[in-house]
N, C-alpha and C positions, 0 to 999 in steps of 0.2 A: 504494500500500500504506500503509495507517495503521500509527499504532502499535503496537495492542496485537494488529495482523496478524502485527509482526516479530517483538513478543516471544513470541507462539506460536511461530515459526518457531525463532526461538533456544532456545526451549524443551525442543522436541521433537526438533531438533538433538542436543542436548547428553542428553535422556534416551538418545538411539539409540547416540552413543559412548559411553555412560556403560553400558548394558547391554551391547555390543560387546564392551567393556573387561573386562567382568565372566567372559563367555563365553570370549574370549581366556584371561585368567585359570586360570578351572576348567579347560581346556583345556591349558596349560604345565603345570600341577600335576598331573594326572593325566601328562601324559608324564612326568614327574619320576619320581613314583613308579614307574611300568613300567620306567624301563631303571635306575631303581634295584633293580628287582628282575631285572631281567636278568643285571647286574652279580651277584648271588648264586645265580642259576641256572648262571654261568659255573663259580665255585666248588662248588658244589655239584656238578656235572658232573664238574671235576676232580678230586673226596671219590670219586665215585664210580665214575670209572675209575681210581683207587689200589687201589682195595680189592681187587678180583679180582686184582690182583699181590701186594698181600699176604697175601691166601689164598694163591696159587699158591706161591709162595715158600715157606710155610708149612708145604704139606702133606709137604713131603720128610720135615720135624721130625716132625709130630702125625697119621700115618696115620690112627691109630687114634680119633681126635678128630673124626671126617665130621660127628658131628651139629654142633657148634662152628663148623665151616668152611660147613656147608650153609646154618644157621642167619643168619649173617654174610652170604651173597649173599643170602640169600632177602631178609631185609632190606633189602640193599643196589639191589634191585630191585623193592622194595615202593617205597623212597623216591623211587628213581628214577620211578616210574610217576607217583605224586602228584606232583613238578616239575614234569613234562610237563601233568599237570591244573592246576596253580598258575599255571604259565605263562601257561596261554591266558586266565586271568581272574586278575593277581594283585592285585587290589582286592579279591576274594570271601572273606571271612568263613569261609564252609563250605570253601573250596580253601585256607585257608591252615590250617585247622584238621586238614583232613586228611593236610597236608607236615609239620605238626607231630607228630602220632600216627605218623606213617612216623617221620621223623626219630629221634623218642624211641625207637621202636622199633629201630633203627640203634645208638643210640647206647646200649642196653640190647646189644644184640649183639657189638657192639664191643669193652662193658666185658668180657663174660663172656669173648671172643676172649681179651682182654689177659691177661685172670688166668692163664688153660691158657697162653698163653706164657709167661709166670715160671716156669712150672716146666721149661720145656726152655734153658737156661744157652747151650746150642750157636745156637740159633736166633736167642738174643737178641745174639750176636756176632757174627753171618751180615751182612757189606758190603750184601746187598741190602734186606736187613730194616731197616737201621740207616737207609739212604738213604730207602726208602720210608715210613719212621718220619716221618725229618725234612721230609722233603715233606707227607706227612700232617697234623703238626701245624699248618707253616705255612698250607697249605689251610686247617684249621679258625681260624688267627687270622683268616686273608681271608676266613673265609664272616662271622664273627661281624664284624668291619669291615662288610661289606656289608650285613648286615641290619642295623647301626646309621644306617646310610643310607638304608636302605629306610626303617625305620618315619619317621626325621627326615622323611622326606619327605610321607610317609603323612600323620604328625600336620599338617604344613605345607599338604594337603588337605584334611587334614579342619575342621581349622581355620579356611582362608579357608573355605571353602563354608557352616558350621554358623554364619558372623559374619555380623551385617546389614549391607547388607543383600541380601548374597549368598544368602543361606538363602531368600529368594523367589525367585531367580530359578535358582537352582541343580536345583532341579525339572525346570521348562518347559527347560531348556536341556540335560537328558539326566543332568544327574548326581544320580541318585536316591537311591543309596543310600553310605551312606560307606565309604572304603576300609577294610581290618582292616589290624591288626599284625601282626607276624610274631612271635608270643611263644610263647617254653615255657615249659612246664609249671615246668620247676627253673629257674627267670631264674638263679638263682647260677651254674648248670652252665655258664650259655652264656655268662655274664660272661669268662670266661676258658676257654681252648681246652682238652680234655678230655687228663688226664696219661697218657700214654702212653710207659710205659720198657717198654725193649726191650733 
């Protein structure tokens, strides 16, 4: 073998773990993101087996308030149905815009829920309401924690893949299209967990 056999060899070596590496890469990142978004599908789960208790709870107060309480689930399993579609692809752009328009929608249902509770005094003194308050809140600091993790990660993808010189090969290696953020519409809203007295 001559030389300029071996420095082929070493050449082509080092492009094959150097593209390897790269693949590797795209590949840890993209898991990052998924089970960080796992991690807010957990929470999110949990928002959304509270609620039908605090309807239930509720209704003893506000019989006469069905539209308020229907409105509140119906929501509540609009959201839930889009999780479920975010879930199975939460890199997609269209699936995280559609958890967000549920979401907003929830969280428009929610406000209105709270207001008709200020007016019943009795309900907002009710041990189980109080309990499932406090639980509720803390769920939403942990979903808002978790999507601060999702997107870090998100960006942390999008980012190596969009850098050279990743962005050639990031293509041919499957990862086409870049992952989205998980943003609302009112960032201020979701900066801090939604006020909720009871």
């Amino acid at each position: 073998m001559d030389f300029s056999s071996i420095i082929f060899w070493v050449v082509l070596i080092a492009a094959v773990v150097w593209g390897v590496s790269i693949f590797n890469r795209l590949v840890a990142l993209r898991n990052r993101y998924e089970n960080a978004f796992a991690q807010i599908e957990v929470q999110l789960k949990r928002r959304y087996d509270l609620i039908p208790n605090l309807v239930e709870t509720a209704k003893g107060y506000m019989a006469h308030e069905k539209d308020t309480l229907d409105a509140v689930i119906s929501a509540r399993n609009g959201a839930s149905n889009m999780l479920a579609a975010a879930a199975s692809n939460p890199g997609s752009a269209s699936a995280m815009e559609a958890l967000v328009g549920q979401e907003q929608a929830l969280m428009g249902a929610m406000a209105r829920f709270n207001v008709v509770v200020e007016a019943y005094p009795d309900l907002k003194a009710n041990e189980n309401m109080m309990e499932l308050t406090e639980e509720l809140t803390s769920t939403e600091n942990k979903v808002a924690f978790s999507r601060q993790s999702f997107n870090d990660q998100v960006m942390a993808y999008n980012t190596y893949k969009q850098s050279f010189p990743q962005n050639f090969l990031s293509g041919p290696f499957g990862h086409v299209e870049d992952a989205s953020l998980l943003e609302f519409e009112d960032s201020a809203a979701i900066q801090e967990a939604p006020k909720v007295s009871f």
